[in-house]
C-alpha positions in Angstrom: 0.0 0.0 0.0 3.0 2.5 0.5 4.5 1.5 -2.6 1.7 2.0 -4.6 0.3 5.5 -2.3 4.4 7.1 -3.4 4.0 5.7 -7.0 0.6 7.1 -7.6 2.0 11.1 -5.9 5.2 10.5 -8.1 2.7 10.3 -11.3 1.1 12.9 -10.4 3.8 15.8 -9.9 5.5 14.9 -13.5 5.2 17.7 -15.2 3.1 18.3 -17.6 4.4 17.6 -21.5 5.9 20.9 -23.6 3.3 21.3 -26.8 5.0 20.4 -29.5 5.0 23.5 -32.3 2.6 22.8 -35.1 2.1 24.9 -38.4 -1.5 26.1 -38.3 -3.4 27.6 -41.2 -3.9 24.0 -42.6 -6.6 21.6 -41.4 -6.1 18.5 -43.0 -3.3 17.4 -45.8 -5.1 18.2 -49.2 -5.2 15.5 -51.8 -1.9 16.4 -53.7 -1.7 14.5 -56.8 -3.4 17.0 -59.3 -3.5 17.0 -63.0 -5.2 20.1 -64.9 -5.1 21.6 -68.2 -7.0 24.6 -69.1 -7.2 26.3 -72.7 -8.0 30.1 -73.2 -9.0 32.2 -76.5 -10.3 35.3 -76.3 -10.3 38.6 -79.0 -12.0 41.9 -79.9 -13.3 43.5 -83.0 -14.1 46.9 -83.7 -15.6 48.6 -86.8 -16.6 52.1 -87.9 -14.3 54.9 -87.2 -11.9 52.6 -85.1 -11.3 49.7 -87.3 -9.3 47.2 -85.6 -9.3 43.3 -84.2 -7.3 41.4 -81.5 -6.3 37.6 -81.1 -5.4 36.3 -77.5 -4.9 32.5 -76.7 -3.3 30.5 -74.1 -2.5 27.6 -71.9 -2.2 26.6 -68.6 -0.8 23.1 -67.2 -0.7 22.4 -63.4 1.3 19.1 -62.6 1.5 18.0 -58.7 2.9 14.3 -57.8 3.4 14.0 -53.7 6.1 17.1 -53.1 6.7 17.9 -56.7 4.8 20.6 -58.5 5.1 21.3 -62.0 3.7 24.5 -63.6 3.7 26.2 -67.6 1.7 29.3 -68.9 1.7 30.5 -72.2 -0.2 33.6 -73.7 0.1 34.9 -77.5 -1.5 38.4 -78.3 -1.9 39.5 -81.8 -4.1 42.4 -83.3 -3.4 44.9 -85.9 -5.7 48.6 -86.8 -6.4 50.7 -89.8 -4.6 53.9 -88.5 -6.4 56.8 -90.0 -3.1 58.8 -89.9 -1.5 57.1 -92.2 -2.9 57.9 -94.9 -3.4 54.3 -96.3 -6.1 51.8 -95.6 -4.2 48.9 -95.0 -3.9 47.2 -91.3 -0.9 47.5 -89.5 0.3 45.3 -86.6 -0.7 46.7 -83.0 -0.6 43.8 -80.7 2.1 41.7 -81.0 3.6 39.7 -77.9 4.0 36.3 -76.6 4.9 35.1 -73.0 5.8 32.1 -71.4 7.1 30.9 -67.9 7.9 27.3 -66.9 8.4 26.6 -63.3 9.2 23.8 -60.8 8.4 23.9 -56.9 9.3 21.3 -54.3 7.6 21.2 -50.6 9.5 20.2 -48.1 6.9 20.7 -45.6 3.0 22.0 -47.1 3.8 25.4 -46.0 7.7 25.7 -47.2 8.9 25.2 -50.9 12.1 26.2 -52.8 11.2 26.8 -56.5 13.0 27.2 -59.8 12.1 29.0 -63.2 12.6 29.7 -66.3 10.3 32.6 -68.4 10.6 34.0 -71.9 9.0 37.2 -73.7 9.0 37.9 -77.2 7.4 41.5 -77.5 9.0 44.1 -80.1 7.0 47.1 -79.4 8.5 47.3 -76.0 12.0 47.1 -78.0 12.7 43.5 -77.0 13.4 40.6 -79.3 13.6 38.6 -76.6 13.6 38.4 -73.1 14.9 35.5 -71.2 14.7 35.0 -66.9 15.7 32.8 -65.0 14.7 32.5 -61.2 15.9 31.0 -57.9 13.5 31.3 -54.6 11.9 30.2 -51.8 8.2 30.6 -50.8 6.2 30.5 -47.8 2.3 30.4 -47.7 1.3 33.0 -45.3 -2.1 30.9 -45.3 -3.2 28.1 -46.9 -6.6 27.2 -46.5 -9.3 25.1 -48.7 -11.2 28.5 -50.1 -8.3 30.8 -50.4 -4.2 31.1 -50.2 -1.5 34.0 -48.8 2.0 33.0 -50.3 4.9 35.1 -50.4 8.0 34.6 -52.2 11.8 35.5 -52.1 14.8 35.4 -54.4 17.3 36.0 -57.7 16.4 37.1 -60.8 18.8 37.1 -63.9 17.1 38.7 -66.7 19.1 39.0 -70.5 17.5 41.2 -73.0 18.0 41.0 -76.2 16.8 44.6 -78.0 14.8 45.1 -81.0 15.8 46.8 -83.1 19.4 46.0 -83.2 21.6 47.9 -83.6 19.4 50.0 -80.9 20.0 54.2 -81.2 19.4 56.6 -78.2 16.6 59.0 -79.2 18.1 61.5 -77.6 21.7 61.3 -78.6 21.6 59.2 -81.9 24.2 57.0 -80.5 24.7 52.9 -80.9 23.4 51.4 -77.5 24.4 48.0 -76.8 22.5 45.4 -78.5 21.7 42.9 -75.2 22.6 43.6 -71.6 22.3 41.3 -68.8 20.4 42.7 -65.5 21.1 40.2 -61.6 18.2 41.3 -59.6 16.5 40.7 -56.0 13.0 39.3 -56.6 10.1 39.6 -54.3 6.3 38.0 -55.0 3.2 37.9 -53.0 0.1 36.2 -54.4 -3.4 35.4 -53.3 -5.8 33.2 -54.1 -9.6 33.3 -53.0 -12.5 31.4 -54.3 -15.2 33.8 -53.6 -17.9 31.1 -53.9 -18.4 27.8 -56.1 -18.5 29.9 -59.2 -16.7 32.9 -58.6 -12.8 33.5 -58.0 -9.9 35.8 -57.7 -6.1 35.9 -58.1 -3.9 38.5 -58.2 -0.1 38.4 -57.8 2.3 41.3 -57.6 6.6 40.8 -58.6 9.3 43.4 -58.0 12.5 43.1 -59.2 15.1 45.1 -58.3 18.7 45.7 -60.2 21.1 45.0 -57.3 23.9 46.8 -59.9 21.3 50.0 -60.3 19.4 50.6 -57.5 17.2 53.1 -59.8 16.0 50.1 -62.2 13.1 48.8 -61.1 10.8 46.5 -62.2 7.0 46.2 -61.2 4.5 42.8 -63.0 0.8 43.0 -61.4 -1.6 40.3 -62.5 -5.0 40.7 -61.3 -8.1 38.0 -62.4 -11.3 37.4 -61.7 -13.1 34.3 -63.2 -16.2 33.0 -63.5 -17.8 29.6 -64.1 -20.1 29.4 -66.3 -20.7 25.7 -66.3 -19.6 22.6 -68.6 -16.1 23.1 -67.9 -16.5 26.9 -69.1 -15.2 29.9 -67.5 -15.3 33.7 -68.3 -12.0 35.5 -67.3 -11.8 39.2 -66.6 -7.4 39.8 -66.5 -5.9 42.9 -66.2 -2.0 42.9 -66.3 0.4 46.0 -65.8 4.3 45.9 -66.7 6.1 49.1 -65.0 10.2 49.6 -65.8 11.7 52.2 -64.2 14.6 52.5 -67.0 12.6 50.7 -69.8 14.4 50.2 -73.4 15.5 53.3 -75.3 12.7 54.7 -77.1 9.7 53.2 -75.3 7.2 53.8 -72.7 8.1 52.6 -68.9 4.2 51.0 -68.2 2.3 49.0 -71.0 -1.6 48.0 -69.7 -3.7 45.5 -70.8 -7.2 44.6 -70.7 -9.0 41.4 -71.7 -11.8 39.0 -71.8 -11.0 35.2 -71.6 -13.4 32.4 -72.0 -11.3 29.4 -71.0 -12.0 25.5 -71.1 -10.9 23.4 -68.7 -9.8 20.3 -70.9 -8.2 18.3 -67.8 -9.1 18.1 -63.8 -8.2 15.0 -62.5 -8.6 16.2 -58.7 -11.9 17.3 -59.3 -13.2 14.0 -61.2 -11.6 11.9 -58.1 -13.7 14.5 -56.0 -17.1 13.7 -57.7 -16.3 9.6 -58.8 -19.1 7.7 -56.2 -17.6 5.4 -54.0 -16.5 2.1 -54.5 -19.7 -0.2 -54.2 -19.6 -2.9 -51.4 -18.2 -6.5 -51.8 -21.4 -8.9 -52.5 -21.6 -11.8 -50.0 -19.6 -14.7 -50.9 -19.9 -17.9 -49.1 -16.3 -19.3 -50.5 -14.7 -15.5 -49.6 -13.0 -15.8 -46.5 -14.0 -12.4 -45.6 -17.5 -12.3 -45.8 -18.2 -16.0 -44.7 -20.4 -16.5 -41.5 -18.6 -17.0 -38.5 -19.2 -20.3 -36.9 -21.1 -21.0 -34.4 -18.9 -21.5 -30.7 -18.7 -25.3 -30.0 -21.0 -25.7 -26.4 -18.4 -25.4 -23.4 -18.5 -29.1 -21.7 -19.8 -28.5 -17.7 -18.2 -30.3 -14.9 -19.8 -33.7 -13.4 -21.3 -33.4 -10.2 -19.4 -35.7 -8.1 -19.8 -37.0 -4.5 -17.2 -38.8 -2.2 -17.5 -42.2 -3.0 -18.5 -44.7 -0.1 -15.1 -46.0 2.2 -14.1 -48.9 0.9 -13.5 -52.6 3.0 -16.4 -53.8 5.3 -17.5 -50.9 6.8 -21.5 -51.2 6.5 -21.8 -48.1 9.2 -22.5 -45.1 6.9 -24.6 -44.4 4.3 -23.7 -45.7 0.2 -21.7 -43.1 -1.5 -23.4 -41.5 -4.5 -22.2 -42.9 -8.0 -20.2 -40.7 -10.1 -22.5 -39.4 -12.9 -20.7 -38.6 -16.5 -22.3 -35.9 -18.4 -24.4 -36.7 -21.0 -23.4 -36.9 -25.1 -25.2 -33.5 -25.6 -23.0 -31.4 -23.0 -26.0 -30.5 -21.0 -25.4 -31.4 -17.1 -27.5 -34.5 -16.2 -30.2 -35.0 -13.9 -29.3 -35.1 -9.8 -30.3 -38.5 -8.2 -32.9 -38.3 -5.7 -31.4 -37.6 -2.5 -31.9 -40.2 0.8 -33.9 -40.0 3.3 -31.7 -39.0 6.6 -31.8 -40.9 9.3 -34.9 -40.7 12.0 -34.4 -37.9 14.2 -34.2 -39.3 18.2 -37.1 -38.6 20.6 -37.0 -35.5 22.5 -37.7 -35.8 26.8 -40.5 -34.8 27.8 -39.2 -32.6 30.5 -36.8 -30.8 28.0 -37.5 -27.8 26.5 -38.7 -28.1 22.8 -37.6 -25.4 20.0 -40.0 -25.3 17.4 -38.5 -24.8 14.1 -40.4 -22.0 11.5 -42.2 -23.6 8.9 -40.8 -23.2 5.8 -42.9 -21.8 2.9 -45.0 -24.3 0.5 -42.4 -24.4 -2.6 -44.6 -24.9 -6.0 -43.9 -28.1 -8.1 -41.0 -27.7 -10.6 -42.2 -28.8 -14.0 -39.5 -31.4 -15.1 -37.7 -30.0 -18.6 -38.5 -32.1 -21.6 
């Protein structure tokens, strides 16, 4: 009892366990493995005294195996106008761009990942023949939650430009300006993600790069979306996309701005068919399966024999026979009790002694015998 009185204090003054740190922000693990492929076109047309038509058309392919995420975008503008200026009545190209970005992530935890990328841009009336990045980070999700996602995102950029026209003048002084230049940059991203409700959503991201060479060269990209699902795989995409460079190519504009209406097909959703397929029906009853076969029935648990001493051996005719040792029957069941003997007669009582009357004991109703 003393052992067990100290054991039980010594329990209980332990103290209690340190909470172990958890991320929070995240329920449950998401389902992971995702597949999804969406197709975009979209255009304009205007007639009358602005004559004038635009092309847009695009892709986007989402990849995600376990920790491994796989990404690609590509968008192709293309539009030309009857410029009244000009004196002529023959279309000129307007719009005339194309951009791309592949990019890989790994998650080393579901709120940490380290990321790599590689994006091109083809657009010649921002005076670049082409425009090649390539990018080294790490990003954290501020939140990530089944409706909506905070992310933010650090790291290198090394962007090589290579200028159109070439050779490229200076307005200003008529002189030969290099014909490519090669800009290392500190890159900073934060997205978000909400879906509004089961039909409406919004994503906007906003990227700064800064020359770490020239502090003044700066470099702004803000994507902002809103879609809209329209049913059958259908949605309608409202994008607006601005492109601010603080020392932009010689002879251009620092901002361009652009405007448009998407209706996009989602041609591939693997997570969401998994989502919707019904569950797997029930295995029928089988007598051969193993699984579903009845159980059997517990064998009956053999009972003891009733046993009695058995009567003294030799010649001694003084006591009463011993019972006989009963075995139980085939059936398990306990057998029948043998009538019990008579005891002996009781001696006579003096007549001068006192005599204890015994209660009477209660009339006990017949036992019906079982079958």
């Amino acid at each position: 009892m003393l052992w067990t009185a100290l054991a039980s204090a010594s329990a209980t003054a332990q103290p209690a366990a340190i909470e172990q740190h958890t991320e929070h922000g995240l329920e449950k693990a998401p389902d992971l493995d995702e597949t999804r492929l969406d197709l975009s076109l979209g255009g304009s047309l205007n007639t009358g005294n602005t004559e004038s038509w635009q092309l847009n058309a695009g892709g986007t392919l989402r990849l995600t195996r376990g920790p491994s995420a796989l990404g690609a975008d590509a968008a192709f503008a293309y539009g030309q106008a009857d410029i009244k200026d000009d004196n002529t009545d023959a279309y000129q190209d307007t719009v005339r761009n194309f951009n791309s970005k592949l990019r890989y992530d790994f998650f080393f935890t579901q709120m940490d990942a380290v990321f790599a990328a590689l994006a091109f841009r083809w657009d010649q009336f921002a005076g670049l023949d082409s425009r090649v990045q390539g990018q080294l980070g790490y990003l954290r999700y501020l939140l990530r939650a089944d409706k909506h996602r905070l992310w933010g995102e650090v790291g290198y950029d090394q962007t090589r430009d290579n200028f159109d026209p070439d050779p490229l003048l200076d307005p200003e002084t008529g002189t030969v300006l290099p014909g490519e230049q090669v800009v290392h940059s500190a890159r900073g991203f934060l997205g978000y993600d909400n879906q509004l409700n089961e039909a409406l959503t919004y994503v906007g991201g906003l990227e700064a790069l800064l020359n770490v060479e020239q502090s003044e060269d700066l470099r702004l990209n803000f994507d902002n979306a809103l879609r809209s699902r329209i049913g059958g795989g259908f949605q309608l995409e409202v994008k607006f996309t601005l492109k601010f460079d603080n020392v932009p190519v010689a002879g251009t504009r620092s901002t361009d701005t652009a405007t448009l209406f998407t209706l996009i097909y989602r041609v591939i959703d693997e997570r969401e068919e998994k989502a919707k397929a019904p569950p797997c029906p029930a295995c029928p009853a089988c007598p051969a399966c193993p699984v579903n076969a009845p159980a059997p029935e517990p064998a009956p648990t053999p009972q003891a024999p009733v046993t009695t001493p058995a009567a003294p051996s030799g010649d001694d005719p003084g006591g009463p026979p011993g019972d006989a040792v009963v075995a139980p029957s085939s059936d398990g069941t306990a057998p029948a009790e043998p009538p019990s003997q008579a005891p002996p007669d009781t001696p006579e009582t003096p007549a001068n002694s006192p005599t204890e009357t015994a209660p009477a004991e209660p009339a006990t109703a017949p036992t019906a015998a079982p079958p």
